[in-house]
C-alpha positions in Angstrom: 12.8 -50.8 -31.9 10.1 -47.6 -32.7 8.5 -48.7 -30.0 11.2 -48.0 -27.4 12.2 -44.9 -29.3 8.8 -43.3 -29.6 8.6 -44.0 -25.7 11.9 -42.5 -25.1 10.6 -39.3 -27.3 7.6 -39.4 -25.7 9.7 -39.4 -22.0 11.6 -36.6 -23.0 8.6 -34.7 -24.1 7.0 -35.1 -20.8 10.7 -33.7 -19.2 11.0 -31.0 -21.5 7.0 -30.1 -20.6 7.9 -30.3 -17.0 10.8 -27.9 -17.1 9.3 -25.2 -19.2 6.6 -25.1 -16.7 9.2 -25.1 -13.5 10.4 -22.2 -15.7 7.5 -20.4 -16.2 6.6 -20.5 -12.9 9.9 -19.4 -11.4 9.3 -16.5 -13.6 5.7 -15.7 -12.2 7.2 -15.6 -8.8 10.4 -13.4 -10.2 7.7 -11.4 -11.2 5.6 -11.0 -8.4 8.9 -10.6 -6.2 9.6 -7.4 -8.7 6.2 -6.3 -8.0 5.9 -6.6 -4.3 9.2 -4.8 -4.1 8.6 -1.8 -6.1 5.1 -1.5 -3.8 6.8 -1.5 -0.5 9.4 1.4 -1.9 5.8 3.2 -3.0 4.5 2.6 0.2 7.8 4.1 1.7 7.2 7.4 -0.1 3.6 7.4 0.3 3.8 7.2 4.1 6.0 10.0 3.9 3.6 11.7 2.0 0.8 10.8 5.1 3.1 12.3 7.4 3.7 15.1 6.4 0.0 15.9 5.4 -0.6 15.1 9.3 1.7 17.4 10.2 -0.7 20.3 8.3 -3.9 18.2 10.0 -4.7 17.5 6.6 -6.3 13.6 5.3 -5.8 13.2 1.7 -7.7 10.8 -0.4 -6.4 9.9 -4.1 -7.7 8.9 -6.9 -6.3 8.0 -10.7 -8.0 8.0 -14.0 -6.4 8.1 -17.5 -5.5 11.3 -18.9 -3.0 12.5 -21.3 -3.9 16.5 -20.2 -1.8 17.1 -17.4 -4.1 20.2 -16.5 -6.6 17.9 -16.0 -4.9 17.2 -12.4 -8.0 18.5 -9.9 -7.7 19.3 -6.3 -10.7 19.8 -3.9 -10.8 20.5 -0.3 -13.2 21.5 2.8 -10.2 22.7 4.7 -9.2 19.8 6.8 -10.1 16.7 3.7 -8.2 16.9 0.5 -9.3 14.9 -2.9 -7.5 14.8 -5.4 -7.8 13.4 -8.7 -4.6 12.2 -10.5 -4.6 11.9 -14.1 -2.1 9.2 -15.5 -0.9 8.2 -19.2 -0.8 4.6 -20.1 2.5 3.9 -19.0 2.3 5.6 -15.6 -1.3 4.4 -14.7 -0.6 1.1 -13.4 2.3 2.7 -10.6 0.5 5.7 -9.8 -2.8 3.4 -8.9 -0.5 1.6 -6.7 0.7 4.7 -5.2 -2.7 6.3 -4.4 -3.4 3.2 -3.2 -1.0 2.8 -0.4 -2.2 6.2 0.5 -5.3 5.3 1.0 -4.6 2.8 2.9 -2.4 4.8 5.2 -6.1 6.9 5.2 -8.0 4.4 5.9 -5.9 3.0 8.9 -6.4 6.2 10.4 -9.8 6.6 10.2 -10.1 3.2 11.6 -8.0 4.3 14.5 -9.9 7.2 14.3 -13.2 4.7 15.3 -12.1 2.5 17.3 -10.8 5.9 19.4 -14.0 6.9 20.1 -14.5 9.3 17.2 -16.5 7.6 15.1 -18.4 10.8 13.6 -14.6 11.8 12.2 -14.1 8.7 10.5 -17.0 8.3 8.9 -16.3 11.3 6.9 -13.4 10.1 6.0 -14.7 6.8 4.9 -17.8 8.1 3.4 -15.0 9.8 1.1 -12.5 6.9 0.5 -15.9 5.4 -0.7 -16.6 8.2 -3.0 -13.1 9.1 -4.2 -10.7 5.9 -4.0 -10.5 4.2 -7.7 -7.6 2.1 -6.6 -8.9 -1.0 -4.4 -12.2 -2.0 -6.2 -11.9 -5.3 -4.1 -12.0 -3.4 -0.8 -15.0 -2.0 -1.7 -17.2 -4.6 0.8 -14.9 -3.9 3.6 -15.5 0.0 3.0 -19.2 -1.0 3.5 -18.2 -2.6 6.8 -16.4 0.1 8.1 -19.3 2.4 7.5 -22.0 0.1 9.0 -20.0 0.3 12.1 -18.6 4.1 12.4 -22.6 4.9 11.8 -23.3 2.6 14.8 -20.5 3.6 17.3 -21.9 7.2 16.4 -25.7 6.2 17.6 -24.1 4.0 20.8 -24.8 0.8 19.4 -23.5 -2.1 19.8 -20.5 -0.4 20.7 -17.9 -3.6 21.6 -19.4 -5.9 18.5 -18.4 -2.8 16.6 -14.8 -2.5 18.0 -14.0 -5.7 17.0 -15.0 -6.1 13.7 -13.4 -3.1 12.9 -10.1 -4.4 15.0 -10.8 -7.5 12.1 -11.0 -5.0 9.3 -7.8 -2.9 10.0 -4.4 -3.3 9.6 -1.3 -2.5 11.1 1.3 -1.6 8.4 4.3 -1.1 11.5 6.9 0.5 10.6 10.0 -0.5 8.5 14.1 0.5 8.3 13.7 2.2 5.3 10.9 4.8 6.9 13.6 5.4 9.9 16.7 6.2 8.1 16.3 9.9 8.8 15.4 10.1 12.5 18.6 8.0 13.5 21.6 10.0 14.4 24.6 9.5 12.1 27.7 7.7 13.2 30.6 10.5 12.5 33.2 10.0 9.8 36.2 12.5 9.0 36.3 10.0 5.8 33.4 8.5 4.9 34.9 6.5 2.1 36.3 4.7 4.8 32.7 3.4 5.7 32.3 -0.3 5.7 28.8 -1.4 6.1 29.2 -4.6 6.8 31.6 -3.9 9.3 30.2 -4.4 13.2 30.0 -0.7 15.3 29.2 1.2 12.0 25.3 1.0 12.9 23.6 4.7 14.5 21.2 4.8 17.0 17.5 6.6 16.9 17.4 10.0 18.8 
């Protein structure tokens, strides 16, 4: 009879095992869900952010690094390039890192546009300073290195379609989203607007 119980226990062991790990891992991706979500809302702001520096012809590079002096914020530019260095207290480091680097990568897209648009002298400064300045991507440091091998040879004329497309490879097209477009569409008018039903079919606005 211990036999059969110890198996049993032993069973239910195994069960127990195997649902504290579906657990745990329903938890990781809850997690990484959380995450993801709170970068794309960072991402919304920081490509306002791009924008309007565009607007002033103005290319913005970020970087963070831990500070509890808030006068420690610095600020540097040539009069079109902007650095800036962010300082952050534990609790705000990890976010702001994120933030600077969707920035960046707004920055980095348009210095890639930038090369592959036949100005490859103008991205490679802006490169050369992502490079120099960006503390947020340590993995994309290689790819940096790419993209500067090939703005330095699009500058001397070589090469000039291998060039293109490894940077075409390198890039990436962040689109756009509903939640950067909610300002340029024209408002539906309401006398009452707690009468607004969302779900409601006809109560959507089209862009101007």
């Amino acid at each position: 009879m211990k036999k059969p119980m110890l198996f049993c226990g032993g069973l239910l062991l195994l069960v127990l095992a195997a649902y504290c790990q579906q657990q745990r891992e329903a938890s990781r991706e809850e997690l990484l869900a959380f995450l993801n979500s709170r970068g794309f809302a960072l991402y919304v702001l920081a490509r306002e952010r791009f924008i309007a520096h565009e607007a002033r012809n103005e290319t913005w590079i970020l970087s963070v690094r831990r500070s509890v002096d808030p006068a420690s914020l610095k600020k540097f530019t040539d009069g079109k390039h902007v650095v800036v260095s962010l300082p952050a207290l534990d609790f705000e480091e990890h976010g702001l890192r994120i933030y600077a680097s969707q920035c960046n990568a707004l920055t980095t897209r348009k210095a890639d546009l930038l090369a592959m648009g036949g100005k490859p002298s103008e991205a490679l400064t802006i490169y050369r300073l992502l490079r120099r300045f960006d503390s947020s991507d340590a993995a994309g440091v290689s790819e940096m290195e790419a993209r500067i091998k090939c703005a330095e040879k699009l500058a001397r004329n070589e090469e000039v379609e291998t060039q293109l497309a490894k940077l075409k490879e390198l890039t990436t097209n962040y689109g756009s989203c509903a939640a950067e477009r909610f300002e340029m569409i024209q408002a539906v008018f309401r006398t009452n607007l707690l009468h607004v039903d969302f779900e409601a079919s006809g109560e959507s606005a089209a862009p101007r």
